[in-house]
C-alpha positions in Angstrom: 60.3 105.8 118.9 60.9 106.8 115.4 60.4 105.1 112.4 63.9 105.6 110.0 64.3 105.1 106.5 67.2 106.6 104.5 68.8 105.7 100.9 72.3 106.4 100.4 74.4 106.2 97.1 77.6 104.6 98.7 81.2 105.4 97.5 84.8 103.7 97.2 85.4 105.1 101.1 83.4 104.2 103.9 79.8 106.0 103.9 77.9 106.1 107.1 74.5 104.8 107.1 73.2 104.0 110.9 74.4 105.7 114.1 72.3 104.3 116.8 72.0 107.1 119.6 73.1 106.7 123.3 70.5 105.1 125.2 68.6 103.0 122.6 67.9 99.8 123.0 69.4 96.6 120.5 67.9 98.0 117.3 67.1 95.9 114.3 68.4 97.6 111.2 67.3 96.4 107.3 69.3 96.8 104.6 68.4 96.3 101.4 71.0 96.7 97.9 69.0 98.2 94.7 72.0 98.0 92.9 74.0 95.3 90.7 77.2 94.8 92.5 77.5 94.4 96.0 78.4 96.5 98.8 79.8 95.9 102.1 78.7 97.1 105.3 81.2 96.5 108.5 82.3 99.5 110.9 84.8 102.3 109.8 87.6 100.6 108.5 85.5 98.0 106.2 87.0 97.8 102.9 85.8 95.6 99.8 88.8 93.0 100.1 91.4 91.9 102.3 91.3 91.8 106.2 88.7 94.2 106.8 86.1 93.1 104.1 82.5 93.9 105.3 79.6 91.9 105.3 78.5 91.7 101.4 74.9 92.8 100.5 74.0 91.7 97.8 71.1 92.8 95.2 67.6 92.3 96.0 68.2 91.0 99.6 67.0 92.1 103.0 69.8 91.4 105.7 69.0 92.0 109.2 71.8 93.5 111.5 70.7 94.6 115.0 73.5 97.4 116.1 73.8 98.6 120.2 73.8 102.1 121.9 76.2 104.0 120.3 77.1 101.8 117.4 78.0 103.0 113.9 77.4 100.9 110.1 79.5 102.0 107.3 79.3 100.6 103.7 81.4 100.9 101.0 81.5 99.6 97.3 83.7 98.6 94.4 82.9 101.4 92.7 80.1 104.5 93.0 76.7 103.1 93.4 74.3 104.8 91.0 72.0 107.7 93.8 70.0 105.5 96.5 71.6 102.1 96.2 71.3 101.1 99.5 68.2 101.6 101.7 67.9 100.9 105.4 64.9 101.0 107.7 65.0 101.0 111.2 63.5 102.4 114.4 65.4 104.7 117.1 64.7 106.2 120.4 64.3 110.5 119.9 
């Protein structure tokens, strides 16, 4: 397994963050916001409002998402996060 920490600045279109490869097991993923304003995380239609609004994370949280095999997490914000808003750690089978 391998230890995976990325930060991403995350835009006004879908950005994504964690692809979890073929053949890995349920995978806890953290997320944590650096930034004021929130972003959402949902899959590749997520959106800030309306009927596909993500999951909001929200400033100086850790949320806890465990993805499948083959899953995908996008977020998107408001507006341009500032660089490295967003950080997630995980772990992945290589």
């Amino acid at each position: 397994m391998a230890l995976v920490h990325e930060s991403f600045t995350v835009n006004t279109t879908p950005t994504l963050i964690v692809e979890i490869p073929e053949g890995n097991p349920a995978t806890e993923v953290k997320l944590v916001n650096n930034e004021n304003h929130s972003i959402f995380v949902g899959d590749s239609s997520v959106a800030v409002s309306g009927a596909d609004k993500g999951l909001p994370v929200v400033k100086d949280s850790i949320y806890i998402i465990t993805l499948n095999a083959e899953d995908k997490l996008y977020a998107i914000a408001a507006t341009t996060s500032p660089a490295y808003a967003l950080t997630v750690l995980y772990s992945k089978v290589v």
